[in-house]
C-alpha positions as CSV (number, residue, x, y, z in Angstrom):
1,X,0.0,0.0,0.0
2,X,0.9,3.1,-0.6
3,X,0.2,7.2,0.4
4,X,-2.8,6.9,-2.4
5,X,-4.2,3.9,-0.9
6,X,-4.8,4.7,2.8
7,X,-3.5,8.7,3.0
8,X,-0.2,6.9,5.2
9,X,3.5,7.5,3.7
10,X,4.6,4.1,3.2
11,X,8.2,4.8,4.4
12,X,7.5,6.6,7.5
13,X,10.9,7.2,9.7
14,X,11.8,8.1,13.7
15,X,14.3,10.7,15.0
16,X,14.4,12.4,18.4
17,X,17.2,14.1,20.8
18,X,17.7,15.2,24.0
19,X,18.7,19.1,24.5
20,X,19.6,21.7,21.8
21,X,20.2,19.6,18.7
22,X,19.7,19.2,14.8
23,X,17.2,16.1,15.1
24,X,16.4,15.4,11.6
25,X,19.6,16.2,9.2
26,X,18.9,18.2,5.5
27,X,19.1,15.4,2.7
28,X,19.8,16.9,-0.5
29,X,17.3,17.0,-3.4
30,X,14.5,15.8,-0.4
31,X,12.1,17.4,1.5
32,X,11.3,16.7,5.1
33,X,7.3,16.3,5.6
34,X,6.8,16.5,9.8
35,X,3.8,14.1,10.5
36,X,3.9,13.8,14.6
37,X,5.7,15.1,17.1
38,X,5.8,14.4,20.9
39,X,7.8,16.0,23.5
40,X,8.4,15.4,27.1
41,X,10.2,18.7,27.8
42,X,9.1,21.7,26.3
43,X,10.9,22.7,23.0
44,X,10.3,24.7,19.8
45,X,11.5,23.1,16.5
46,X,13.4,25.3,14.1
47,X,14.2,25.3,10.8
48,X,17.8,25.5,11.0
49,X,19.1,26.3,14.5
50,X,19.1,30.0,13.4
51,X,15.8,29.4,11.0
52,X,12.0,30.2,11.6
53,X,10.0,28.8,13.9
54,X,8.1,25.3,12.6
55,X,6.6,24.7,15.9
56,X,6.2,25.1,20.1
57,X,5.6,21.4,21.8
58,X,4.7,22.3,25.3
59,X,6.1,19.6,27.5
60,X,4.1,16.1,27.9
61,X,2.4,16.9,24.4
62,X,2.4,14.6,21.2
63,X,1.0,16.6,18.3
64,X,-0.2,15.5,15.1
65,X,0.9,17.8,12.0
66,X,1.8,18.2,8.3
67,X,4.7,20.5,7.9
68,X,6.5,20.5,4.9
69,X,10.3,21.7,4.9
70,X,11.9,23.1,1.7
71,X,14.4,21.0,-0.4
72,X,17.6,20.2,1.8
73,X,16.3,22.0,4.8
74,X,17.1,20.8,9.0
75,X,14.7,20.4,11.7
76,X,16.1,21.4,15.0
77,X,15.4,21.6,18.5
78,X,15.4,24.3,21.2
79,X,15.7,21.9,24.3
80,X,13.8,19.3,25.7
81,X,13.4,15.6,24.6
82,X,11.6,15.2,21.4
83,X,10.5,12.4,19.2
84,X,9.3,13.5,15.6
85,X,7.9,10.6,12.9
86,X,8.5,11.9,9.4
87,X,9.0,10.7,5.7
88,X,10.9,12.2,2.8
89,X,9.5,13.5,-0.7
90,X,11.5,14.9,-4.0
């Protein structure tokens, strides 16, 4: 099955971290589509650690979203522990 069979990225993937980090790396010639994120500690994921604001987790929250990055963009974390499911696109 695929995304056009049940609306579910076949090739779904985990990252998280612990503390200010880059939790998801840029992969060149992909984009990063966010699809959950749950945090234990508070944190606010960046595009870049010097980029926009993506999102604010308040601490204990798992949220479900559907933000796309541009091509060969980061996702990085303020602080806090943070688990984020996401998949690649072209």
């Amino acid at each position: 099955m695929n995304f056009r069979d049940n609306g579910i990225a076949s090739e779904l993937k985990f990252a998280s971290g612990t503390g200010a980090a880059t939790i998801i790396a840029a992969v060149t010639g992909k984009r990063i589509i966010i699809m959950d994120v749950m945090a234990s500690a508070a944190t606010t994921l960046k595009n870049g650690s010097g980029g926009s604001t993506l999102v604010y987790a308040p601490a204990g929250t798992s949220q479900k979203l559907g933000i796309t990055l541009g091509t060969g963009e980061e996702v990085y974390s303020t602080a806090g522990n943070v688990t984020i499911t996401y998949y690649l696109t072209s």
